[in-house]
KOLTI-919913 format. One record per residue (C-alpha): x, y, z; residue number from 1. Coordinates in nm, 3 decimals, padded with zeros to 5 digits. Example, Ala and Ser with C-alpha at 12.3 -4.5 7.8 and 13.67 -1.06 7.14 Angstrom:
REM residues 2
@c1=01.230; c2=-00.450; c3=00.780; n=1 $
@c1=01.367; c2=-00.106; c3=00.714; n=2 $
This chain:
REM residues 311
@c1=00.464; c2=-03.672; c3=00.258; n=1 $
@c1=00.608; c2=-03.398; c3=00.458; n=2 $
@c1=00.887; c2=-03.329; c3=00.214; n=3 $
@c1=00.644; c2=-03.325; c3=-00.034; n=4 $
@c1=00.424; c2=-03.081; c3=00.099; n=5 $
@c1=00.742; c2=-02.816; c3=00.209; n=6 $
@c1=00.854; c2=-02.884; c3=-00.105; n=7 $
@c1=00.477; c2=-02.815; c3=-00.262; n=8 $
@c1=00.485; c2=-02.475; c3=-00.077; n=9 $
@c1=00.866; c2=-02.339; c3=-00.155; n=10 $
@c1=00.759; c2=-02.351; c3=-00.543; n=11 $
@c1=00.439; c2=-02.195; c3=-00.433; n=12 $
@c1=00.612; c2=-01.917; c3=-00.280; n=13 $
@c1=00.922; c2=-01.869; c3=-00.487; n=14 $
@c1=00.695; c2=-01.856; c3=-00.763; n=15 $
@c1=00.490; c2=-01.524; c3=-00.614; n=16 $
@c1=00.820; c2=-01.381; c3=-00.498; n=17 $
@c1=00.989; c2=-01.402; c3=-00.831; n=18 $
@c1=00.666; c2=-01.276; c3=-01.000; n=19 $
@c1=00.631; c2=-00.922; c3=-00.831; n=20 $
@c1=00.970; c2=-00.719; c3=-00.862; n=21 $
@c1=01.014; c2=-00.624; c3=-00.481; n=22 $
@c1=00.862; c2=-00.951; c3=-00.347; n=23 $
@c1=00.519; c2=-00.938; c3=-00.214; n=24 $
@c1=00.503; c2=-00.916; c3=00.146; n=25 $
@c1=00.370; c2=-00.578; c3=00.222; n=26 $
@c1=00.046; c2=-00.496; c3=-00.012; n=27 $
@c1=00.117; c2=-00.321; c3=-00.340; n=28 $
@c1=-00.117; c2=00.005; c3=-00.450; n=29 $
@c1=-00.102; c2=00.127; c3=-00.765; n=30 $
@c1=-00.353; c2=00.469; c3=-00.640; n=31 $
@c1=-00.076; c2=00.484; c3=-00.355; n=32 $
@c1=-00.056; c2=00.850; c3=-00.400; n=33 $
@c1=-00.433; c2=00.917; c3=-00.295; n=34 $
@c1=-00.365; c2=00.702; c3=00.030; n=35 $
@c1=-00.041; c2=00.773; c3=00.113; n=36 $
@c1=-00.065; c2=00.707; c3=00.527; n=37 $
@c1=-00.070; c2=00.323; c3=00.355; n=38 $
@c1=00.299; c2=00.337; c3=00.337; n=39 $
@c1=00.366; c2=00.673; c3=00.508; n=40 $
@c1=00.270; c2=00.779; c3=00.875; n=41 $
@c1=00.401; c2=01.102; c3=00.880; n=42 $
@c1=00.115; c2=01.192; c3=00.621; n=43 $
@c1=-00.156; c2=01.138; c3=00.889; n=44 $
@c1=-00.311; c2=01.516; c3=00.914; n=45 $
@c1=-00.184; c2=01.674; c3=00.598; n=46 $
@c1=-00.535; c2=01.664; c3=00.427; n=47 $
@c1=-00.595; c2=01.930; c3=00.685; n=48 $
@c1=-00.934; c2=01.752; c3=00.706; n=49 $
@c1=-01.066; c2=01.444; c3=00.836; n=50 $
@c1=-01.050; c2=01.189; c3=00.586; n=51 $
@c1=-01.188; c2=00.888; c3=00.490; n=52 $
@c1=-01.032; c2=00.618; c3=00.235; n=53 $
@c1=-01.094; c2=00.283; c3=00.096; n=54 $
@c1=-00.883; c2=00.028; c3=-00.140; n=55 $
@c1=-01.025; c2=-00.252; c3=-00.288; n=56 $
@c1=-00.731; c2=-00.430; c3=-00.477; n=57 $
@c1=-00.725; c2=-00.747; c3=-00.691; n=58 $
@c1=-00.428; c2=-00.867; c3=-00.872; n=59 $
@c1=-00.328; c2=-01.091; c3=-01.127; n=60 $
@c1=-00.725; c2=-01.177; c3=-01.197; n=61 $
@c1=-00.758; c2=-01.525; c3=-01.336; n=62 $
@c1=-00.415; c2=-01.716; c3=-01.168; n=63 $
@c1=-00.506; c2=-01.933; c3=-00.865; n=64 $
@c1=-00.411; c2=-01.778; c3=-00.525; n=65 $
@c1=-00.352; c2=-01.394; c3=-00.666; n=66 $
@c1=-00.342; c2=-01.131; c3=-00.427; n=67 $
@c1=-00.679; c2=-00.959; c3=-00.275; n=68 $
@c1=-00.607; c2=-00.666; c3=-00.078; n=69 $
@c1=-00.864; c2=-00.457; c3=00.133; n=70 $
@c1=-00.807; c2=-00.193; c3=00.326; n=71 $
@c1=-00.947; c2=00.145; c3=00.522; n=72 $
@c1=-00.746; c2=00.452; c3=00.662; n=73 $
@c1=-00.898; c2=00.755; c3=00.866; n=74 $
@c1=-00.699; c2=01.025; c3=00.964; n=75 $
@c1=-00.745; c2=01.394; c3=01.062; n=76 $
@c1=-00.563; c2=01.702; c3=01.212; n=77 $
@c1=-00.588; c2=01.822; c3=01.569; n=78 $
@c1=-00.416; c2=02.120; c3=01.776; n=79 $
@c1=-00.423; c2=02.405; c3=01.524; n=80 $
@c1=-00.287; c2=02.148; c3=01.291; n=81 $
@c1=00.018; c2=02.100; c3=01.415; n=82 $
@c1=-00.082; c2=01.688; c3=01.504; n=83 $
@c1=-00.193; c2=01.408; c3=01.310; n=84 $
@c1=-00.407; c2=01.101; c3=01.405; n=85 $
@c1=-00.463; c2=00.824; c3=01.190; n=86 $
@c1=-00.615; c2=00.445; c3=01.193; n=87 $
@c1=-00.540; c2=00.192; c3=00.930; n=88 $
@c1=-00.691; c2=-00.136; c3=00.851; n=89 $
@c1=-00.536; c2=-00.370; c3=00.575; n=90 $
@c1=-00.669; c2=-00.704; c3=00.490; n=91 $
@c1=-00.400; c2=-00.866; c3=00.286; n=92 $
@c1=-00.459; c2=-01.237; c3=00.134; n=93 $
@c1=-00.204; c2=-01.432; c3=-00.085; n=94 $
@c1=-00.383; c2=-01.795; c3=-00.177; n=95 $
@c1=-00.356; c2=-01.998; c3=00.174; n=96 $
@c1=-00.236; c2=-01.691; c3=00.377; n=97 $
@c1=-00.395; c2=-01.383; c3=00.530; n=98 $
@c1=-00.257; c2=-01.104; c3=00.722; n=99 $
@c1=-00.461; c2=-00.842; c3=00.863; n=100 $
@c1=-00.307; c2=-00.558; c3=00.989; n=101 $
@c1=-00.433; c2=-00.217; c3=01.251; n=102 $
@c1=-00.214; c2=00.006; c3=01.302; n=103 $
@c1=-00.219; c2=00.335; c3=01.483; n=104 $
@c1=-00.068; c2=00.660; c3=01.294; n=105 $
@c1=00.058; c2=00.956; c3=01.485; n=106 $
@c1=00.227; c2=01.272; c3=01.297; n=107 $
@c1=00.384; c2=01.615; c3=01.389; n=108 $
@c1=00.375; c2=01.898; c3=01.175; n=109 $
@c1=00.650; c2=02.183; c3=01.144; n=110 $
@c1=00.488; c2=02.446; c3=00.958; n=111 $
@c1=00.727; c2=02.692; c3=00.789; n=112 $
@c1=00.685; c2=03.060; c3=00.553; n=113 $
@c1=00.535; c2=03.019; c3=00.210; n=114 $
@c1=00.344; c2=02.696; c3=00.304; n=115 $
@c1=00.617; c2=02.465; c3=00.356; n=116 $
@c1=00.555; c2=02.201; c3=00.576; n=117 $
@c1=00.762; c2=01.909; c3=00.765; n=118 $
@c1=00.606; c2=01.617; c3=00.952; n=119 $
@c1=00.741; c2=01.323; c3=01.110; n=120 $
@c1=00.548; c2=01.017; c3=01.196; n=121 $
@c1=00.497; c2=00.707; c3=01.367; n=122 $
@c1=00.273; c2=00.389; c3=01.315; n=123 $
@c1=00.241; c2=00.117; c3=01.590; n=124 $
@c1=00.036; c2=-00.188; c3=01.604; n=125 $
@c1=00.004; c2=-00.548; c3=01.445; n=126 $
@c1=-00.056; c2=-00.787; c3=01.191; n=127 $
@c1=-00.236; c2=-01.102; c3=01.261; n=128 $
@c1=-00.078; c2=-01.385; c3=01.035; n=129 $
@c1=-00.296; c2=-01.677; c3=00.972; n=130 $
@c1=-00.163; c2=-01.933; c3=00.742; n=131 $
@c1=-00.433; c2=-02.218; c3=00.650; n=132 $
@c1=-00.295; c2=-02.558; c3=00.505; n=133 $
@c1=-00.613; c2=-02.737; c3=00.424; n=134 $
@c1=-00.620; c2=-02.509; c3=00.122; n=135 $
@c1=-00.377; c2=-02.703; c3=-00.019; n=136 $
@c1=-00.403; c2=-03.020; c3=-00.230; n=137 $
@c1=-00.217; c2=-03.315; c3=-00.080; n=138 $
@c1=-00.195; c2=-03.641; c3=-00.260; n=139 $
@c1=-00.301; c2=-03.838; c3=00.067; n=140 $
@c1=-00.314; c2=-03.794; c3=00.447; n=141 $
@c1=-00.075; c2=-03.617; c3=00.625; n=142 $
@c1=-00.065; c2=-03.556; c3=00.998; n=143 $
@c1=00.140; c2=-03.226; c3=00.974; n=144 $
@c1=-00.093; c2=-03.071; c3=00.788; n=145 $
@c1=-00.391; c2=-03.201; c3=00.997; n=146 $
@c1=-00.215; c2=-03.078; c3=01.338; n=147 $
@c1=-00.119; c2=-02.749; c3=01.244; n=148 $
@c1=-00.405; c2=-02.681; c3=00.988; n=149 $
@c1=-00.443; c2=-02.262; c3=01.111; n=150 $
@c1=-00.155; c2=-02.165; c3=01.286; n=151 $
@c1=-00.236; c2=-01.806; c3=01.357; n=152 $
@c1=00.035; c2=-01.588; c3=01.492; n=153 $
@c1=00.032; c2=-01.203; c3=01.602; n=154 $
@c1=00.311; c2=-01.005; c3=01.506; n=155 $
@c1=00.342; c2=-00.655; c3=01.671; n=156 $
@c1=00.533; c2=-00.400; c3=01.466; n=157 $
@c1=00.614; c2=-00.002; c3=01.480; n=158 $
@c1=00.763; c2=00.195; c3=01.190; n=159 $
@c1=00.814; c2=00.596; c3=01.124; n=160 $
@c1=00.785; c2=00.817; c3=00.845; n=161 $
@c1=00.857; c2=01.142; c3=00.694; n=162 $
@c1=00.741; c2=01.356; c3=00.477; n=163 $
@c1=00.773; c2=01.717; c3=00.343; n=164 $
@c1=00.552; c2=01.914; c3=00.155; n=165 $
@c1=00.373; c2=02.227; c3=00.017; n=166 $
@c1=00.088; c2=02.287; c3=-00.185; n=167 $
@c1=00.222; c2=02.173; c3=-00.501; n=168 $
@c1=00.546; c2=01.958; c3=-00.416; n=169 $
@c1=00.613; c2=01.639; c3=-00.209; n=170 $
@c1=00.901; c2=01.417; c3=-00.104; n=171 $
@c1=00.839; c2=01.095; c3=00.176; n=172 $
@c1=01.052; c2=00.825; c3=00.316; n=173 $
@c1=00.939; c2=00.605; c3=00.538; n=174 $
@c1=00.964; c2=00.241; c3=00.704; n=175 $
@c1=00.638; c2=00.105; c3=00.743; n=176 $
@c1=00.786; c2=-00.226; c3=00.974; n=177 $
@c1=01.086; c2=-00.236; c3=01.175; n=178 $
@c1=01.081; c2=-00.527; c3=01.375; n=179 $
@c1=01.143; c2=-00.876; c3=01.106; n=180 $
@c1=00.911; c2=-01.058; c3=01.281; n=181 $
@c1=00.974; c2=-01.455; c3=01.282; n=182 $
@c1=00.652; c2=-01.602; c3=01.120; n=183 $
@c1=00.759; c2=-01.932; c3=01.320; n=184 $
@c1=00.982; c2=-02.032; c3=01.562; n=185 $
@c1=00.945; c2=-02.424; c3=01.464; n=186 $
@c1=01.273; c2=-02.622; c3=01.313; n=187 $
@c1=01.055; c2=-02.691; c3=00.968; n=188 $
@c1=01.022; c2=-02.321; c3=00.910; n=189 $
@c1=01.049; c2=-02.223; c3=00.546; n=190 $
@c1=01.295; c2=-01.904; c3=00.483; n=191 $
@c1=01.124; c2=-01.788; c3=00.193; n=192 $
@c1=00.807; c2=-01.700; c3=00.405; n=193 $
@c1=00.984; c2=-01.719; c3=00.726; n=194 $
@c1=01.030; c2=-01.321; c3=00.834; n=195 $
@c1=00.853; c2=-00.998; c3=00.833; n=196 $
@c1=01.098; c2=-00.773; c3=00.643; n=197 $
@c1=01.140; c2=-00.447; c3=00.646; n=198 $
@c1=01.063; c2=-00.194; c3=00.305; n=199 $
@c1=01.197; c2=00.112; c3=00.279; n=200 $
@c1=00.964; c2=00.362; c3=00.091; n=201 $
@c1=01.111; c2=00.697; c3=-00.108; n=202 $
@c1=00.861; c2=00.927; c3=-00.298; n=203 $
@c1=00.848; c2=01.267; c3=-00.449; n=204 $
@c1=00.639; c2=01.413; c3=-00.681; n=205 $
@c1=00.498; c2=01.789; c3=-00.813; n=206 $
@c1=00.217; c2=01.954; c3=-01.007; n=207 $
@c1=00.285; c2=02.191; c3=-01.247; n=208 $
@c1=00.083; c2=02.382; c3=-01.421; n=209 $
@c1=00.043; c2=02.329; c3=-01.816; n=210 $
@c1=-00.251; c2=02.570; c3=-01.971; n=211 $
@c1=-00.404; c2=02.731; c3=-01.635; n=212 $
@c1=-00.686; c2=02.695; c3=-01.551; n=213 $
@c1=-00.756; c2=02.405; c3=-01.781; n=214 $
@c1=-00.465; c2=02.136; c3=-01.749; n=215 $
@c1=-00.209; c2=02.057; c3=-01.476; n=216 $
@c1=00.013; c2=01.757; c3=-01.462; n=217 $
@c1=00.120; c2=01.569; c3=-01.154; n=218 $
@c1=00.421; c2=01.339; c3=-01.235; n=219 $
@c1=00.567; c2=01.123; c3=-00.948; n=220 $
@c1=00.809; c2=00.870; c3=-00.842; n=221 $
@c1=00.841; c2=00.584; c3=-00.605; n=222 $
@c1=01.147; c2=00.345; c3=-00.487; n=223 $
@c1=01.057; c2=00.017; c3=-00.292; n=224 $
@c1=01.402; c2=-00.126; c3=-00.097; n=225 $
@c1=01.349; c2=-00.478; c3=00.064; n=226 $
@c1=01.591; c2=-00.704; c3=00.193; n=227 $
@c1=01.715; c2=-00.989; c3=-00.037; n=228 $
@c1=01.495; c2=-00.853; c3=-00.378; n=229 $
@c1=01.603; c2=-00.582; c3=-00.608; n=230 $
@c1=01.438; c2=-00.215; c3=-00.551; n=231 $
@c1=01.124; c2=-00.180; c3=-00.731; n=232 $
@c1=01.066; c2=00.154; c3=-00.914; n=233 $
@c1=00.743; c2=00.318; c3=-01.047; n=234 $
@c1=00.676; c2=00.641; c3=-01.256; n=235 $
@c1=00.341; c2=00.770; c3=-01.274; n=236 $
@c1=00.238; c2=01.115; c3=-01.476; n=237 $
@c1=-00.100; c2=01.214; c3=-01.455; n=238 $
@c1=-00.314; c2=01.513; c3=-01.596; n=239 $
@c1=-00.553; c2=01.690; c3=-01.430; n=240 $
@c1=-00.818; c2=01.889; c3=-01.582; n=241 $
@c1=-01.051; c2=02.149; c3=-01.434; n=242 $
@c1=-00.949; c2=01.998; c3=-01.096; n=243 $
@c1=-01.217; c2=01.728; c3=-01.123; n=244 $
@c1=-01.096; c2=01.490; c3=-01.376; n=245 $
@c1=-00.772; c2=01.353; c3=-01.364; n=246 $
@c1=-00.571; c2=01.072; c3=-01.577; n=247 $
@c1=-00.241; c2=00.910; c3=-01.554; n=248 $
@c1=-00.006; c2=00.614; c3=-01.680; n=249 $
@c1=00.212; c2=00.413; c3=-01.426; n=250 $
@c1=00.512; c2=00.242; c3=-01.495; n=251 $
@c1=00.638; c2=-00.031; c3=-01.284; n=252 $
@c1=00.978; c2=-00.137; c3=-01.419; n=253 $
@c1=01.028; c2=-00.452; c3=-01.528; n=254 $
@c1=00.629; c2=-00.550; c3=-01.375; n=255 $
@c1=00.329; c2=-00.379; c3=-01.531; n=256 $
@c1=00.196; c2=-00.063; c3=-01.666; n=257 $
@c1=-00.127; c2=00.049; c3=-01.541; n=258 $
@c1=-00.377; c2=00.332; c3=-01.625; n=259 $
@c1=-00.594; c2=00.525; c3=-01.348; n=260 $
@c1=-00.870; c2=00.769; c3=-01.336; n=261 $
@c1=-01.037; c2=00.956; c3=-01.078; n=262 $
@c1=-01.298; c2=01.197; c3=-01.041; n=263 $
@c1=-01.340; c2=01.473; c3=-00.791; n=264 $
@c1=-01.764; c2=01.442; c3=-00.751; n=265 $
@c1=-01.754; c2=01.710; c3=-00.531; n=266 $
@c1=-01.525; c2=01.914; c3=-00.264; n=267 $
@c1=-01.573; c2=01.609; c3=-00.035; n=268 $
@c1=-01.588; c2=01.282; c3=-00.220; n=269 $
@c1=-01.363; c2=01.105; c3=-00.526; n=270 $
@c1=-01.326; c2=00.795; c3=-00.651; n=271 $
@c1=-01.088; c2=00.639; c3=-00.858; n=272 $
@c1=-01.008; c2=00.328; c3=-01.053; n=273 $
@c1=-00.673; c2=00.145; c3=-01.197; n=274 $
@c1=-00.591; c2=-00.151; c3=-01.438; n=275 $
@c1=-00.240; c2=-00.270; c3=-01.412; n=276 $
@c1=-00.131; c2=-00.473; c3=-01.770; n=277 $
@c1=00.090; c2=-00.699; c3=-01.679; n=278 $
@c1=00.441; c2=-00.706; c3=-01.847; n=279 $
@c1=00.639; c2=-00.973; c3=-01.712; n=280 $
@c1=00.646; c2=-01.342; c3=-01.802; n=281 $
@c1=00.276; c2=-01.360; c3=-01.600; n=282 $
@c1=00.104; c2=-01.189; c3=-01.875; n=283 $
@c1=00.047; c2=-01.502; c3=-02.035; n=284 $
@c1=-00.191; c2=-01.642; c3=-01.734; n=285 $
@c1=-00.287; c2=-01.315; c3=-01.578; n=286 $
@c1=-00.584; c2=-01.111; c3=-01.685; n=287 $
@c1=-00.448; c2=-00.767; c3=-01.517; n=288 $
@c1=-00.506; c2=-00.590; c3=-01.138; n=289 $
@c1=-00.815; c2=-00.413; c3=-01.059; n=290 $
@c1=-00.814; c2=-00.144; c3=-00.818; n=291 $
@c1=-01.065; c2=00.140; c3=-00.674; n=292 $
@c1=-01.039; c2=00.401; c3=-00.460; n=293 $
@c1=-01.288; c2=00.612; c3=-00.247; n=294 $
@c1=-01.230; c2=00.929; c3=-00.037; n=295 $
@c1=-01.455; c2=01.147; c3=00.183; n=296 $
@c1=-01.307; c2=01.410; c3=00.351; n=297 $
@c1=-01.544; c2=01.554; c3=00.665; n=298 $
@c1=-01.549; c2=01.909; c3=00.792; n=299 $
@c1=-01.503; c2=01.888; c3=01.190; n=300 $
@c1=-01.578; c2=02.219; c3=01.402; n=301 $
@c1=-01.652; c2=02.451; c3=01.098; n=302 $
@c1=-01.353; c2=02.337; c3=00.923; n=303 $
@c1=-01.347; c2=02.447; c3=00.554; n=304 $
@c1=-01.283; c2=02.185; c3=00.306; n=305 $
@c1=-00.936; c2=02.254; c3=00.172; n=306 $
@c1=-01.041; c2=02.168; c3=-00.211; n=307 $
@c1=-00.829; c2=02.093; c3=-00.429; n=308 $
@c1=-00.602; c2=01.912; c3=-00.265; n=309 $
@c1=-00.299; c2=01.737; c3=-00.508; n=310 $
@c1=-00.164; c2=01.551; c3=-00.226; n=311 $
């Protein structure tokens, strides 16, 4: 019964792996560019504001054990703006697994002549990795799965970031987790969801400005580099209109195309939605990816609410 059930979860797993291009251990954002502190530390205090974000992600709606991702991020300046703070919280679950991660952001800003900007960051903090096997359907009794029905392991992790910019122009690499965390140090541990690995995030991206004061258009790029799975790639292009309304197209090679909206209400708050469309072999059981997005930026000590903001 044993063998059955290790074999039960390699297909499992090989089956998610093979479905998203990069392998799905860290969450995937298709809004990643409203959030970036997600992936990028170094971004903690550019807003020049306190801010406040939300995710709610569901993928793949309609396949058993599909990806629900939930997560929060504050961050804000401090010192004349020459430090960034920031506070992330990521609820990650994958079918029988769960990872919840808090991590602490920390950023220092160079400021240069006609607003150019250089920060570097840091994150530091953990995941908690709880894996539960009565989720899954055995055929009978089995007193593996009965001893060892939560194991529950905490995996501290640190990674750095960095990230130039100026008011119209952006370029990031960062390294979200160092440390490849062993999920379990037991014999029967499965390789395929045996480590934390590490992903290496590049992005750039620009607005320019196409009939002023009506249109601009913010196109943008994004390389994901994991061990062991080839580099995911996304383009994104998105028009923005009168500052408040903006619309875009995302292209994850080889994965999905998605579509994504967002509106600025006001100087302080926007929200935002995506629908990935699945393009790979899933399409056929997969109803698409959900995704919304909320910001509130907060003025602290007379701060002025630096609106808009493209990054």
């Amino acid at each position: 019964m044993k063998n059955f059930l290790k074999k039960y979860i390699i297909i499992g797993f090989s089956i998610l792996a093979s479905l998203n291009v990069f392998g799905q251990q860290d969450p995937l954002y298709t809004q990643y560019m409203n959030d970036p502190i997600l992936i990028n530390p170094a971004y903690a205090g550019s807003r020049l504001n306190l801010s406040l974000n939300g995710v709610f992600r569901k993928q793949w709606v309609g396949l058993d054990w599909a990806p629900t991702t939930t997560s929060i991020t504050v961050n804000s300046p401090f010192l004349n703006y020459k430090i960034g703070v920031g506070f992330s919280f990521i609820n990650d679950k994958i079918g029988p697994m769960q990872q919840t991660g808090i991590y602490l952001d920390y950023a220092y800003h160079l400021n240069f002549d006609n607003d150019r900007n250089l920060s570097f960051g840091l994150k530091a903090g953990f995941n908690n990795f709880d894996l539960n096997l009565l989720d899954l359907i055995t055929m009978d009794y089995d007193s593996y799965v009965q001893e060892n029905d939560r194991p529950n392991i905490l995996l501290p992790n640190f990674g750095f970031g960095v990230y130039y910019y100026t008011e119209k122009f952006y370029a990031g690499f960062s390294i979200p987790k160092l440390i490849r965390n062993d999920l379990d140090e037991r014999e029967n541990t499965l390789e395929v969801v045996g480590k934390e690995d590490r992903t290496y995030f590049l992005t750039t991206g620009a607005v320019f400005d196409v009939i002023d004061p009506i249109m601009k258009l913010k196109p943008a790029l994004m390389i994901r580099a994991t061990s062991g799975a080839p580099p995911s790639v996304e383009i994104s292009a998105t028009a923005i209109f009168y500052e408040r309304v903006w619309f875009g197209l995302m292209y994850r090679i080889g994965d999905a195309i998605a579509a994504h909206a967002r509106l600025q209400i006001d100087n302080r708050l926007q929200i935002g939605y995506s629908f990935d469309f699945t393009n790979s072999r899933l399409s056929r059981y997969s109803n698409g990816t959900h995704e919304i997005f909320l910001n509130y930026l907060f003025s602290l000590r007379g701060q002025r609410v630096q609106s808009p903001r493209y990054f």
